[in-house]
N, C-alpha and C positions, 0 to 999 in steps of 0.2 A: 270441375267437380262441383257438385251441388253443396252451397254451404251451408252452414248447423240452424238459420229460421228456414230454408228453403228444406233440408230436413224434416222438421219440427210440422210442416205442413201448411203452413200458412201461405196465405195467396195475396197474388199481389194486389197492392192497395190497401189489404188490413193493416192494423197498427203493429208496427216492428215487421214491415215484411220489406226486403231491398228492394231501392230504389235507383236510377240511374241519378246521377246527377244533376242533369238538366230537371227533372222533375222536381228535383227538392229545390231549385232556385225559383220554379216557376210556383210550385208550393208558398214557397217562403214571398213572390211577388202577388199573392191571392190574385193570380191570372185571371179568374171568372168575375172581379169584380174591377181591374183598368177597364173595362167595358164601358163601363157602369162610368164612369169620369172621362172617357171621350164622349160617352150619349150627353154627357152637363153640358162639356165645351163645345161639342159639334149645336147642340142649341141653343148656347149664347149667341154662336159664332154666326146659325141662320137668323137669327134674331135683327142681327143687323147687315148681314149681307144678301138673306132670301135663297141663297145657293152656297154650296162650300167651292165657291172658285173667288179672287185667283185658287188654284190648286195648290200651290207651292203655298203660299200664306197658310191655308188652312191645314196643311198636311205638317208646318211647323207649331202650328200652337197645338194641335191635336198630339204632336209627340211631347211638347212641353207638358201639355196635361196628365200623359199615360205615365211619364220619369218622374212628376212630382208625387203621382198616386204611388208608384212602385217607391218612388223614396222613403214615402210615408209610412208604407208597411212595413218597410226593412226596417227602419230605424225604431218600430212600434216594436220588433221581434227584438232588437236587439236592447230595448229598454226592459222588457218584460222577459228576459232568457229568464231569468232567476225563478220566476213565480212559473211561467210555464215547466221549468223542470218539475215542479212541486204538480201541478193541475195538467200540461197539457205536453207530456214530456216525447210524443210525438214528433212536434214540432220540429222544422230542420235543424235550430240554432242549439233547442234545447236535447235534442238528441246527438247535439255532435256533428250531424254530418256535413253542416258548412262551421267553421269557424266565423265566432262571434264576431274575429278582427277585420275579418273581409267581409261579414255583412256590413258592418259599419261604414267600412271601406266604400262598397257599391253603393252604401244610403248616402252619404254624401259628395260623389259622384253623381246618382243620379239627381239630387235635389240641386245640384250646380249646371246639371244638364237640360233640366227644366226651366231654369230660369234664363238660360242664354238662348232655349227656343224659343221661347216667349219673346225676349227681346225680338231676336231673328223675326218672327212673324210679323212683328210689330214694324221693322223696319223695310220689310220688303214691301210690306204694305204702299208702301209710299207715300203714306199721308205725310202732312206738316207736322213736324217735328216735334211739336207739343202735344201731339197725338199719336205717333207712330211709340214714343216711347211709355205709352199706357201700356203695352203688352209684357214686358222688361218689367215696368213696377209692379202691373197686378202680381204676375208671375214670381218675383223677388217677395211681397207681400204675403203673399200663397206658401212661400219655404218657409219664411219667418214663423208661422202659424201653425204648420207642422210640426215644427222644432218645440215651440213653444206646445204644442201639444204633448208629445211623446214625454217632453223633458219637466215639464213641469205640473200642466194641467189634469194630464187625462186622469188623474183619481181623484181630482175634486170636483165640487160642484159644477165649476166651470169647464169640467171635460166635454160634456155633449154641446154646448155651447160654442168650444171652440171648433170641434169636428165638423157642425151645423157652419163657419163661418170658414172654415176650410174649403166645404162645398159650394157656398155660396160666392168666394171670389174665384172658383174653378167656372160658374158658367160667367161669371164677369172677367176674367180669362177669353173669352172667345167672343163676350160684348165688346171689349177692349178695342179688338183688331176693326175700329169702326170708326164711323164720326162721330164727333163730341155733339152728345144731345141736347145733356144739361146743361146750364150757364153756371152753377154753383162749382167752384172750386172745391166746397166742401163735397161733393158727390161726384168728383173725379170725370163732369164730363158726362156722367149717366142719369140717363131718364127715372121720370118716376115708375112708368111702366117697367124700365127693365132691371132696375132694382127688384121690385117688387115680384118678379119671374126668378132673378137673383134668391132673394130673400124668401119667397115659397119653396124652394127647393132646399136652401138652408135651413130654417123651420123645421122640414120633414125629416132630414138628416139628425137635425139633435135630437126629436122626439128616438127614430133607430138605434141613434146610438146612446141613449137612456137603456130602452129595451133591452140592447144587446150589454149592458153593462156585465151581470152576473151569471152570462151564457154557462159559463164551466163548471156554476152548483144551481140547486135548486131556487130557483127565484121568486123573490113576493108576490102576489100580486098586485098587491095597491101602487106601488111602482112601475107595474106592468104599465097597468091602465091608464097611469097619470103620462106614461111615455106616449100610448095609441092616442091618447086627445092630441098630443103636441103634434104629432105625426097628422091625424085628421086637420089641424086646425092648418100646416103646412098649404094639403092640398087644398083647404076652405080659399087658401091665400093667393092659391095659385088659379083658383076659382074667379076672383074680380078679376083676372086678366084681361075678358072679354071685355068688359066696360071699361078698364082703364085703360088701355091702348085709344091714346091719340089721334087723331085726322091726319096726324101729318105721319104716322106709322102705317106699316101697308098693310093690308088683313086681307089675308087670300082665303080666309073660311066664315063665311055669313051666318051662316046657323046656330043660333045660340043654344038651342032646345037641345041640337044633336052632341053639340059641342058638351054641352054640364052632363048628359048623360052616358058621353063619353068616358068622364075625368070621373062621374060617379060610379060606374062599373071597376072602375080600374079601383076605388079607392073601396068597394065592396071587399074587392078579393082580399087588397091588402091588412083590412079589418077582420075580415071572416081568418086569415090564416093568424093573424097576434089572437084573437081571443081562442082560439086554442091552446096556445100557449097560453094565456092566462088560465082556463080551464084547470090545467095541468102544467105547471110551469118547472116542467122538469128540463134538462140542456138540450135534449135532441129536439124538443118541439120549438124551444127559446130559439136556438138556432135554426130552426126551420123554418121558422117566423120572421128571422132577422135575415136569413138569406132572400123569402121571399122578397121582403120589402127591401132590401137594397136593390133586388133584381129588376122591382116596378119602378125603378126611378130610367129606364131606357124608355117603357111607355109613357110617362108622366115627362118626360123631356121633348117625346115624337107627341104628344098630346100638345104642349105650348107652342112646339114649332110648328103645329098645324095652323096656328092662326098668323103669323105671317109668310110661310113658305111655301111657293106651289106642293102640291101633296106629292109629287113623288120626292123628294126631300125628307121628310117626315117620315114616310114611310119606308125609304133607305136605312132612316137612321133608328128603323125599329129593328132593322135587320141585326143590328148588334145583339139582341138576346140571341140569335145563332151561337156565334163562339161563346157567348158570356153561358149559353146551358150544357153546349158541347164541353166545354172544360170545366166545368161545375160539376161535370159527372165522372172525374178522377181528379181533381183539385177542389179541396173547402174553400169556401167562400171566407168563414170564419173565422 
């Protein structure tokens, strides 16, 4: 028998229309954007290996990466049941349909489970021992930051900050599973170059997730815009990469002209769709703005990998906007 919203008329995928359950978990894991955090790690991971083989190594940190993002969001739902009943009572946690105790449950689950792939990849690796166990720490460092986000940070000032530094040990996550470049202990082993690819990515993330602060009402704009510079200034960052990469780093793309003009189309679209939102900064464009620009971080990841990894590498790993827009078109991003 047809039940009383199936009644009522509403279709599926509207708000209050039934769902299976696998849909509201995958809902509640914002499926369309794990994507989006293996495109980080799978470009750390080319960064210093030029291909994702061994397989088995890269197919462990890539799953570390996908359980720590999925932990992150669980336990973001589960911090924010309260206010979303109030603002966004859709929601799976805040409508009831999973219990808050089991999302919790799976959030720290999965954040236990990204840190022991981490380790895992780090050890199959086979490197010497002061280096296999960089993947285990970044990875351990990565849950810490999460927790510390959800649980403390995200409403202050230091929210976008720490979200930015979340993504930024996600693609040092996949530098990790490599050889120690740096000589500084203080820099864990890593180069300046690949910090700096690190740290452009992070950048761009705090600027998004400024942006996306006040998705669920009407938003300022002077906050808007002070978010899109941070966001521009990311990619500006991610821009030196050509000249900073080393002689002793391999650079499979010569062309510097095609290269900036690459990274500056991509950084076109992502400006051209925020100052819409700024325009008019009401939720639906805020978030249309905030979905694009998390979505451009698959090309701005296939955009860095280009310059050490032969191109079909790179261009593999653009192929993640596939499921990341297929599922984006019955799961929100946001």
């Amino acid at each position: 028998m047809a039940d009383e919203k199936n009644r009522a008329g509403r279709e599926p995928g509207e708000p209050g229309a039934p769902r299976s359950l696998l849909v509201e978990y995958l809902r509640l894991f914002r499926l369309p954007n794990i994507f989006t955090a293996v495109a980080d790690v799978t470009m750390g991971y080319l960064f210093v290996h030029q291909e994702p083989r061994p397989v088995e190594v890269y197919l462990s940190v890539a799953a570390a990466s996908a359980a720590l993002y999925a932990a992150g969001v669980v336990l973001n739902d589960v911090w924010d049941v309260e206010e979303d009943r109030r603002e966004r009572p859709d929601r799976p946690l805040a409508s009831g349909r999973i219990a808050v105790r089991h999302a919790r449950r799976l959030g720290f689950a999965l954040l236990v489970s990204g840190v022991l792939c981490g380790g895992l990849a780090g050890q199959l690796s086979l490197r010497p021992w002061s280096e296999a166990c960089r993947g285990g720490a970044i990875a351990a460092l990565l849950a810490v930051s999460i927790l510390l986000y959800n649980a403390v940070l995200k409403r202050t000032v230091l929210g976008p900050l720490c979200m930015g530094l979340c993504r930024m040990l996600n693609v040092l996550l996949g530098m990790s599973i490599g050889p120690v470049v740096g000589g500084s202990v203080l820099l864990a082993g890593f180069g300046h170059h690949q910090l700096l690819a690190a740290g452009g990515i992070g950048l761009y993330v705090v600027g998004v997730t400024w942006f996306a602060r006040t998705e669920a009402r009407v938003s300022s704009r002077g906050p808007l815009v002070a978010a899109l510079a941070v966001m521009a200034a990311g990619i500006a960052l991610l821009a030196t990469l050509f000249r900073a990469l080393p002689d002793t780093s391999p650079r499979t793309f010569g062309d510097e002209a095609v290269w900036f003009l690459l990274l500056g189309l991509l950084a076109v679209t992502i400006v051209r769709r925020c100052l819409v939102a700024v325009w008019e900064p009401v939720p639906a464009k805020v978030r249309s703005a905030v979905r694009h620009a998390i979505w451009s971080l698959v090309p701005l990841d296939a955009a860095v990998a280009l310059l050490v990894s032969p191109t079909m590498w790179p261009l593999l790993l653009l192929t993640l906007l596939i499921p990341t827009f297929v599922a984006g078109q019955w799961i929100e991003s946001t």
